[in-house]
C-alpha positions as CSV (number, residue, x, y, z in Angstrom):
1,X,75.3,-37.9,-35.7
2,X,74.8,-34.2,-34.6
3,X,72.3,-33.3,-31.8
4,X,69.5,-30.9,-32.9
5,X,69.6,-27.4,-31.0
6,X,66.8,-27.5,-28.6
7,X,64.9,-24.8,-29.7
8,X,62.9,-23.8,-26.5
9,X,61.7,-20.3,-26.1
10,X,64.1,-19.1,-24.2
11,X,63.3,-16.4,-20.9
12,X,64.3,-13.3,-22.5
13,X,62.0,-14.1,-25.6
14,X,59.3,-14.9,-23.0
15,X,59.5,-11.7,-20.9
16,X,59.2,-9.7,-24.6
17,X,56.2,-12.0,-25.4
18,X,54.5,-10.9,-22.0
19,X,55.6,-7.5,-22.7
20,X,53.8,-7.4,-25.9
21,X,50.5,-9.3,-24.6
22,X,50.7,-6.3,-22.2
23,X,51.1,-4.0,-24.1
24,X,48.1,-5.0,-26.0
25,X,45.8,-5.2,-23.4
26,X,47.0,-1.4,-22.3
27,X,46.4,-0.1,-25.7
28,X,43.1,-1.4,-25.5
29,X,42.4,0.3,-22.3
30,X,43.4,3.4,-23.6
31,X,41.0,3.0,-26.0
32,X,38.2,1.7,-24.2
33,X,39.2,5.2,-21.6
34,X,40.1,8.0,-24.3
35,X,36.5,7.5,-26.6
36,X,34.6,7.2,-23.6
37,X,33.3,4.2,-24.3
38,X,34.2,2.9,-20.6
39,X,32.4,5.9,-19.0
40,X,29.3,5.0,-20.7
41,X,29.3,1.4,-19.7
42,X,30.3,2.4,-16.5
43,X,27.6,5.0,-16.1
44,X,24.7,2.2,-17.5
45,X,26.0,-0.2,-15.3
46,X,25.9,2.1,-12.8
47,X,22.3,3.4,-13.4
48,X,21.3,-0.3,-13.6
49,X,22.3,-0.7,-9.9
50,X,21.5,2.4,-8.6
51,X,18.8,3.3,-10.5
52,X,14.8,3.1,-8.9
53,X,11.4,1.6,-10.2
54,X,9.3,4.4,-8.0
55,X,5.2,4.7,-7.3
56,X,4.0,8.5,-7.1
57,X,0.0,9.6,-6.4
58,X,-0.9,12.1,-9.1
59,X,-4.4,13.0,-8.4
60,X,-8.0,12.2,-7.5
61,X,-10.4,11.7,-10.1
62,X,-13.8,11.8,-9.2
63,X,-13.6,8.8,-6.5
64,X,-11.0,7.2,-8.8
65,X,-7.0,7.7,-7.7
66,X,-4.3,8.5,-10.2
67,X,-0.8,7.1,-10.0
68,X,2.6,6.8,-11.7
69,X,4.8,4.2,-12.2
70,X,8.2,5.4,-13.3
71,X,11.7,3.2,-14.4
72,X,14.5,5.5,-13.6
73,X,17.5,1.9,-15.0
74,X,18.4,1.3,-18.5
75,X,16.5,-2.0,-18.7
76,X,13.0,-3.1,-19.6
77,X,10.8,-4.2,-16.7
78,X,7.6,-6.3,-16.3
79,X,5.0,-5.9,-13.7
80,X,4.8,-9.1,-11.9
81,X,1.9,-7.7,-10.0
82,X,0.6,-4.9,-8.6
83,X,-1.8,-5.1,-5.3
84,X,-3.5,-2.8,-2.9
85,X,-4.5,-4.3,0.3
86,X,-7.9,-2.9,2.0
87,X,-7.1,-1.6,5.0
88,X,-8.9,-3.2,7.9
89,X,-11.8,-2.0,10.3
90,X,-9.5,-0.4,12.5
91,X,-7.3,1.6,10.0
92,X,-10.2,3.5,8.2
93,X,-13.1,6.3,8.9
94,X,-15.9,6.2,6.1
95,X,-17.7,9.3,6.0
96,X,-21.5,9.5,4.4
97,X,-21.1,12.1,1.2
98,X,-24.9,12.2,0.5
99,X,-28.1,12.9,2.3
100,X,-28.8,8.6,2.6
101,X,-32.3,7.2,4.8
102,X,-30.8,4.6,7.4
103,X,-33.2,2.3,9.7
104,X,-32.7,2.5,13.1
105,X,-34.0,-1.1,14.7
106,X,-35.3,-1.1,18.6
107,X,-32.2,-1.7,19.7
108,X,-30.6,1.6,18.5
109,X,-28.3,0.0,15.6
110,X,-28.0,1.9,12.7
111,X,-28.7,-0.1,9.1
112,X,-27.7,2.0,6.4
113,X,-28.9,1.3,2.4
114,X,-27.4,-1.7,1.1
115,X,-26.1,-2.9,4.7
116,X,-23.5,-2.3,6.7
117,X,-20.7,-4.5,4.4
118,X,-19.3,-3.0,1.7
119,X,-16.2,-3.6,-0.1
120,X,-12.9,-2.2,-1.6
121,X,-13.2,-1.9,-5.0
122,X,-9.1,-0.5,-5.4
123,X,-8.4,-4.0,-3.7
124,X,-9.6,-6.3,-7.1
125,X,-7.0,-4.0,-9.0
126,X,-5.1,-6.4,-11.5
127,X,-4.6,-4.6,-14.4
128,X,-0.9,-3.5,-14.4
129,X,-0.1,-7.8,-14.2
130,X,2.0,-7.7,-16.9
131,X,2.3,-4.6,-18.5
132,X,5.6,-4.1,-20.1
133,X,7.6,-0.7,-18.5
134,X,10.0,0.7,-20.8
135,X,13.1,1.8,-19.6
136,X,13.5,5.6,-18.2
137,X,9.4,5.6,-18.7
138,X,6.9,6.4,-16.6
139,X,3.3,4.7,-16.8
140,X,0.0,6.7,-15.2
141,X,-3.0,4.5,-14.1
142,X,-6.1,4.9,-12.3
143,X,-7.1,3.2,-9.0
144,X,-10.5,2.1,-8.1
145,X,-12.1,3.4,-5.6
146,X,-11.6,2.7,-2.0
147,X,-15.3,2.1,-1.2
148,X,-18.0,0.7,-3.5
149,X,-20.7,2.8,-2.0
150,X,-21.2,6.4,-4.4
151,X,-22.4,8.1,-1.1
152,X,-19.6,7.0,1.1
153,X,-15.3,8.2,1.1
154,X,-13.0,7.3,3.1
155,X,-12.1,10.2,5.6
156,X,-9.1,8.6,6.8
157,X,-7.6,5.4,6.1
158,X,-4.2,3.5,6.0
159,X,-3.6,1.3,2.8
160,X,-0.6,-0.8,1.6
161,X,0.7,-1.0,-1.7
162,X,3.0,-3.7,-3.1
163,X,4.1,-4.2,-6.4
164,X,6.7,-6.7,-7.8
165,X,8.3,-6.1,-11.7
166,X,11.4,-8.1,-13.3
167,X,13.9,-7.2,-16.0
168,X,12.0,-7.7,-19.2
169,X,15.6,-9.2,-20.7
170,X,15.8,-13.1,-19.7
171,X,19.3,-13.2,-18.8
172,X,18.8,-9.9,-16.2
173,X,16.5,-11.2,-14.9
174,X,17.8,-14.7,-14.2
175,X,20.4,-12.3,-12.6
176,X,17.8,-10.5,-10.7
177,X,16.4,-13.9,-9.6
178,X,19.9,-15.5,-8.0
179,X,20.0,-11.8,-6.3
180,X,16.5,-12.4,-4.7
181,X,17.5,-15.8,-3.3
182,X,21.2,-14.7,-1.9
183,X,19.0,-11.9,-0.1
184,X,20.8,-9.0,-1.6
185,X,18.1,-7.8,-3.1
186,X,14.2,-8.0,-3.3
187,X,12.0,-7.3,-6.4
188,X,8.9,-7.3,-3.9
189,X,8.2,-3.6,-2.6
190,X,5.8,-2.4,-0.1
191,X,4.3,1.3,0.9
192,X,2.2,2.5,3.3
193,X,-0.4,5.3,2.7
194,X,-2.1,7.8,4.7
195,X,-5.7,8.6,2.6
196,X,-6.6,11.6,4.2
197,X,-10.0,13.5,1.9
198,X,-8.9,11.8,-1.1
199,X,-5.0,12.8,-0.9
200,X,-2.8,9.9,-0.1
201,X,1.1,10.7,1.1
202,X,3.4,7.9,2.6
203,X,3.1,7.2,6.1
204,X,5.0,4.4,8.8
205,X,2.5,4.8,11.1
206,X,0.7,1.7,12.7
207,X,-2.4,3.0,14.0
208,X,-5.2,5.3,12.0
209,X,-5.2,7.7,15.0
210,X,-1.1,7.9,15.0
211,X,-0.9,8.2,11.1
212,X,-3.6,11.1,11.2
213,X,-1.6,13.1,14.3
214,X,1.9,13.3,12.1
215,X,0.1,13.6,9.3
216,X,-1.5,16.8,10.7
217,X,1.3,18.1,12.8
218,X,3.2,18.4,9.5
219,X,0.5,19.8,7.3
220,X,-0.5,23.0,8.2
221,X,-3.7,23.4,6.0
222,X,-4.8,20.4,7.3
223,X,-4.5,21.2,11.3
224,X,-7.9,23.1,11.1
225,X,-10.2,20.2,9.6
226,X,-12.4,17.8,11.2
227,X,-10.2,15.1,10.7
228,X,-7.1,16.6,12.5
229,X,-9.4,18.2,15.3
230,X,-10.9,14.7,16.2
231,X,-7.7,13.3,17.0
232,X,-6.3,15.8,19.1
C-alpha cells in the first residue's frame, strides 16, 4: 500500500507566507502615512496629552469677578467641582468703601454695622458642579463676591482656587482614573491668587505682606498706591 506524501508546509513556502503577511502590514502603513491619516491621530493623541484645561480672570464686575474656563484637548470634560477657599484672617485687608457709623464701646473696640463677622460669599460658589465643557471651548462665569458687606472690598487678599473636571467619554475617563491612582497624573488643580483692588494675578506667596511686595515690585502702576506703600 503506498504512503501518502506528507504534505507539510514546507520552509521556503513559510518564509513567502511571512513575506506576504509583511508585506501587507507595510502597505497598510504606507497608507495610514501617505493620506495623513497617521499625522492626524498622532497630532489628537498628542493634543490629548499635552493639551491644558486652564482658569484665566477676565474682569471685575461691580464686586462680582469674571473668569474663564478654557479646554485646549480634543475630548469633552466635566466639572467635577469647582471651589474657592476664603482666605483666612491673616491673608486678607478689608477696606471700608462707604461713609458707615461704627460704635466705639469704653474699651476702645470698634463695632462696625452688622458686627464684626462677615462672610465670603465667592466661597458657597457651586455652580460650575457639573457643567459639561466642550472640547477646544472656553466657558466665562462670574464669582461672588469676596465679602458680603456692600460697603466693604478686600484691599488685599490671598485666595485659592481648585477645580477638578473628567473626560466626559466613560472609557477616557476610566483611563484618566487608573492615571490618578498610579500618580502620573492628577485631575485635582490648585491656584493661588493675589486680589489686589479688585484685580487678581497668580501668586506663590505664603504670607499677605510677601504676596503684596512681589506683587508690587513687579507692577509698576501699582508701586505708588496705598497698598504697596504700606508694605514697604
Amino acid at each position: 500500500m503506498a504512503r501518502r506524501k506528507n504534505r507539510n508546509t514546507s520552509p521556503a513556502q513559510q518564509t513567502v507566507v511571512q513575506k506576504t503577511d509583511n508585506s501587507w502590514l507595510t502597505k497598510l502603513l504606507a497608507f495610514f502615512v501617505g493620506s495623513g491619516i497617521l499625522a492626524v491621530l498622532l497630532g489628537v493623541a498628542y493634543q490629548y496629552f499635552a493639551g491644558n484645561i486652564s482658569l484665566e480672570f477676565v474682569q471685575a464686575i461691580g464686586r462680582a469677578y469674571e473668569f474663564q474656563l478654557k479646554n485646549d484637548t480634543p475630548s469633552d470634560r466635566t466639572v467635577k467641582s469647582f471651589r474657592i477657599d476664603p482666605p483666612r484672617v491673616q491673608q486678607v485687608v478689608y477696606k471700608v468703601t462707604e461713609d458707615v457709623y461704627a460704635d466705639i464701646d469704653y474699651q476702645g473696640s470698634v463695632s462696625l454695622p452688622g458686627g464684626n463677622v462677615s462672610y465670603v460669599p465667592a466661597a458657597e460658589f457651586k455652580e460650575l458642579d457639573g457643567q459639561r465643557l466642550p472640547a477646544n471651548s472656553s466657558l466665562k462665569f462670574r464669582v461672588p463676591p469676596l465679602s458680603s458687606r456692600t460697603w466693604m472690598a478686600p484691599e488685599a487678599a490671598i485666595v485659592d482656587v481648585h477645580y477638578e473636571l473628567e473626560s466626559s467619554n466613560p472609557v477616557l475617563s476610566a483611563i484618566e482614573g487608573l492615571l490618578n491612582v498610579a500618580g502620573i497624573r492628577s485631575s485635582v488643580r490648585g491656584i493661588r491668587y493675589l486680589v489686589i483692588d479688585n484685580y487678581w494675578t497668580i501668586s506663590q506667596s505664603a504670607s499677605i505682606d510677601e504676596a503684596i511686595r512681589v506683587f508690587c515690585r513687579d507692577n509698576e502702576t501699582m508701586a505708588k498706591s496705598s497698598t504697596c506703600t504700606a508694605v514697604r
